[in-house]
C-alpha positions, -999 to 999 in steps of 0.1 A, spaced: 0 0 0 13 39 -10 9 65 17 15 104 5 26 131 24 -3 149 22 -22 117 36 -1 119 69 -5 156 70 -40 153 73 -43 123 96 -23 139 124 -43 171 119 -75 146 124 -56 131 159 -47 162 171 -84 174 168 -91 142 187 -69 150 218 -70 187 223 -106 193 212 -118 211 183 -89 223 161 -80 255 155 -73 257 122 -105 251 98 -104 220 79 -106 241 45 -68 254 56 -55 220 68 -66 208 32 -44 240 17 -21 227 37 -20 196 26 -27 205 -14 4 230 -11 24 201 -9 3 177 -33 20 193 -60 48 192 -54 53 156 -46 35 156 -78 62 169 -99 91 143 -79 67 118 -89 66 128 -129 101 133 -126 110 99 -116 88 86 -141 102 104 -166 133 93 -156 126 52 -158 112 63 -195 144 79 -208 159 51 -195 139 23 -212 143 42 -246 179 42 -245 176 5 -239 148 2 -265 154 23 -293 186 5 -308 164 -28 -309 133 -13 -324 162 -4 -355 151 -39 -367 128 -50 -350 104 -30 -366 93 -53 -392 103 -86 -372 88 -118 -384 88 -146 -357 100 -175 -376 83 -199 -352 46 -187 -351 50 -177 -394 27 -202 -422 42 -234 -423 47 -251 -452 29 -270 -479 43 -307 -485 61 -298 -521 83 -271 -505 95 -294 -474 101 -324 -506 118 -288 -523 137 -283 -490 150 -315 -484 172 -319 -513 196 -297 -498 223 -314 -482 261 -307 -459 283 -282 -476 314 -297 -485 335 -316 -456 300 -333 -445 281 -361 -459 260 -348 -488 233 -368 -481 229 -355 -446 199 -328 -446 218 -294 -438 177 -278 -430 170 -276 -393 131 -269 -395 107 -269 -419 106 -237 -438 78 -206 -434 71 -180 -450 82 -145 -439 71 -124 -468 44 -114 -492 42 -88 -521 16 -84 -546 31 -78 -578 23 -56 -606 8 -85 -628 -21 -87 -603 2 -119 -588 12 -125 -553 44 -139 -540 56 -151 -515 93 -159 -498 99 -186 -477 126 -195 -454 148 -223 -434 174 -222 -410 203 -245 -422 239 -260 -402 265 -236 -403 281 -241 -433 320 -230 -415 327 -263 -407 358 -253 -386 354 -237 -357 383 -218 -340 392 -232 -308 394 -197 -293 360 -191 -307 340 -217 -298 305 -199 -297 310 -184 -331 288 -211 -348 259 -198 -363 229 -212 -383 230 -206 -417 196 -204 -441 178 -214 -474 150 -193 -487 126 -200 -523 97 -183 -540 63 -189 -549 38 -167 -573 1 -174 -575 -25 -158 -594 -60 -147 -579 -64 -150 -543 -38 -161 -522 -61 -169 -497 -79 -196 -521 -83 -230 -511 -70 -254 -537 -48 -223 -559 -34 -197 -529 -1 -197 -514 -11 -223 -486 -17 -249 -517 19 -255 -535 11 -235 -565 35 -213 -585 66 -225 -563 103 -220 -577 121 -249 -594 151 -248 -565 156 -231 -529 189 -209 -528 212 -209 -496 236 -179 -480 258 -177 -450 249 -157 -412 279 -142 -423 279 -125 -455 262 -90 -461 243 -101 -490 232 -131 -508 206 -125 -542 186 -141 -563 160 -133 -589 130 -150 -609 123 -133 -640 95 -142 -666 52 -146 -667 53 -160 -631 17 -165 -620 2 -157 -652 -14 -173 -678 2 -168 -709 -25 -176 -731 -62 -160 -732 -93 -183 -739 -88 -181 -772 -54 -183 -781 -25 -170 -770 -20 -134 -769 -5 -110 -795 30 -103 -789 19 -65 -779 -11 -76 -755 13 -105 -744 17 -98 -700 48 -84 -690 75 -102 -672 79 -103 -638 112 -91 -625 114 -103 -587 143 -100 -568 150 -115 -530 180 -125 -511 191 -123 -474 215 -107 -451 231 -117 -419 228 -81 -405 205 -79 -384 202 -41 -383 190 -34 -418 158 -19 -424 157 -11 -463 173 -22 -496 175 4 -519 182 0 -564 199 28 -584 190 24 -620 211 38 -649 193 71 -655 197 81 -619 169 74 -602 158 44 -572 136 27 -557 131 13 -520 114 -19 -500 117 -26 -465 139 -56 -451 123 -81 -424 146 -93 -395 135 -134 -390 144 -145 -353 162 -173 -343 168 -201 -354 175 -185 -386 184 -145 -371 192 -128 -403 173 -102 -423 156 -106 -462 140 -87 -488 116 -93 -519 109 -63 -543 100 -64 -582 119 -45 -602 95 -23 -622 91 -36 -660 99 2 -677 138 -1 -658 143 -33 -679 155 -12 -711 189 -2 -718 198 31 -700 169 24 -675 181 -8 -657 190 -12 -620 227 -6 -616 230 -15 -573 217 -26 -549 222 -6 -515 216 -22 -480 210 5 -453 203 10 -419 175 25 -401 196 58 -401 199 58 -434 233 48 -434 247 22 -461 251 -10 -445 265 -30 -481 265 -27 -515 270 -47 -546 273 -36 -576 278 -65 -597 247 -84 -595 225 -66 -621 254 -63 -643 257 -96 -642 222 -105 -656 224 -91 -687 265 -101 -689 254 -138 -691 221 -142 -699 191 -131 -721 177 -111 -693 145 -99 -692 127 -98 -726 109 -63 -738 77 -81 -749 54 -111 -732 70 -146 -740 75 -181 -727 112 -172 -715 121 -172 -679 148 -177 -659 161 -177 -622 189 -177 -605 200 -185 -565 230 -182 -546 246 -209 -525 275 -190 -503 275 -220 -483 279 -244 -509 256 -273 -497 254 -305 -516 221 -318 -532 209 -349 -516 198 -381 -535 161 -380 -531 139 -409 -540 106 -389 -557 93 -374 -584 114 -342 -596 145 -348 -571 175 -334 -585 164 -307 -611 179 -273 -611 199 -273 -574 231 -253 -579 261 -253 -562 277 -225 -576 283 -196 -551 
């Protein structure tokens, strides 16, 4: 139980009126009495409240930097059965039996973007062994988990039972893989992802045809991030918030599409920037969207049956031999 000041003030007053008889002093100025003080221990009461609050947000403040768009990898959608099948072909990196499953829990998803084509994908994530197989012997907690992440675009609804995103539809041909600690690991999907490429009565004409779909996603084992930024070649950029995924995976991603007008020379992205919540540039790489073009086709001006994708694989993990339908196709283990 509190007792205030002005609480004993007035309860002596009341005794005193008790033993000597009728007080004095009315009881309108034993309550001025008592008020004159009220506020005061008022304002030491806001003040030490004030106090405990400044103090919180100095404790606070450099957490919320990423924690602002947190996914909690345990209470995210689980998976449909194709993706864990898609998951489990991943095996050790090299040094560990490649038929050993390097995924340590079934993957979820921790993103969703609806896309320009009317399409919705969605990224989804697993936490994988630490690909360092040596560990310093003066460094014996530096082990951390590694992680695997894949796409999936559906048309319509995602909610729909049978087609949406809970259902196995639209899912990539092969998971990519990067390390805790590397700044940035990319991949991209490009092509009619989603999208029918034919109307009901034929296919389309080549200037009706839908537009390709450039999507880009990776991950980063900076935790801090809170945007990825793209400069394109005429000077402008474009921005997408980053999600921080707790542990067991504890590393941040990113999905954004690539608008279809920057895919013409002069006009294409250029960088990719990594920043903070300040603002400040956390990594960069300047290579990847150079790269594209450099050694493939790229994305195609009008609507057509070409696609293509590519994923990293830092960590260099094997492909397991599964036994089932479609084991096998399309894992790389290029870095």
């Amino acid at each position: 139980m509190k007792v205030y000041e002005q609480d004993l003030i007035l309860s002596r007053e009341f005794q005193g009126a008790l033993d000597t008889g009728p007080p004095r002093p009315s009881w309108a100025e034993i309550e001025a009495r008592a008020g004159g003080l009220a506020p005061r221990w008022q304002r030491r009461r806001l003040n030490i409240v004030l106090a405990y609050a400044v103090v919180l947000l100095v404790i606070a403040i450099p957490a919320l930097a990423y924690a602002a768009h947190t996914v909690f990898f345990k209470s995210a959608p689980g998976p449909f059965q194709s993706l864990v099948d898609s998951f489990a072909r991943i095996g050790g990196p090299p040094g560990t039996p490649a038929n050993k499953s390097a995924v340590l829990a079934q993957p979820r998803r921790v993103l969703t973007l609806r896309l320009a084509s009317g399409a919705t994908a969605a990224l989804w994530v697993a936490p994988t062994v630490d690909s360092l197989v040596t560990i310093p012997w003066f460094a014996p907690n530096a082990r951390h988990n590694d992680y695997c992440f894949d796409t999936q675009v559906v048309a319509g609804d995602p909610n729909a039972i049978g087609t949406g995103l809970a259902w196995g539809d639209g899912l990539s041909s092969f998971p990519g893989c990067g390390q805790h600690e590397r700044a940035l690991d990319i991949g991209y999907d490009i092509g009619t992802y989603g999208v029918s490429t034919s109307s009901s009565t034929g296919p389309y004409p080549y200037s009706r045809a839908p537009k390709p779909t450039f999507l880009v996603m990776g991950g980063s084992g900076l935790r801090t991030a809170s945007s990825v930024e793209v400069t394109y070649e005429d000077g402008g950029s474009t921005s997408a918030p980053t999600v921080y995924v707790t542990s067991p995976v504890d590393a941040t991603f990113f999905m954004f599409e690539i608008p279809y007008a920057h895919i013409k020379r002069g006009l294409r992205p250029k960088e990719i920037i990594l920043r903070a919540h300040d603002g400040s540039i956390l990594a960069h790489d300047r290579r990847f969207f150079p790269d594209i073009w450099r050694f493939s086709r790229g994305p195609t001006l009008g609507g057509s049956a070409y696609s293509t994708a590519h994923r990293p694989n830092s960590p260099r993990y094997q492909e397991r031999e599964l036994n089932y339908r479609g084991a096998g196709a399309g894992f790389s283990t290029a870095s």
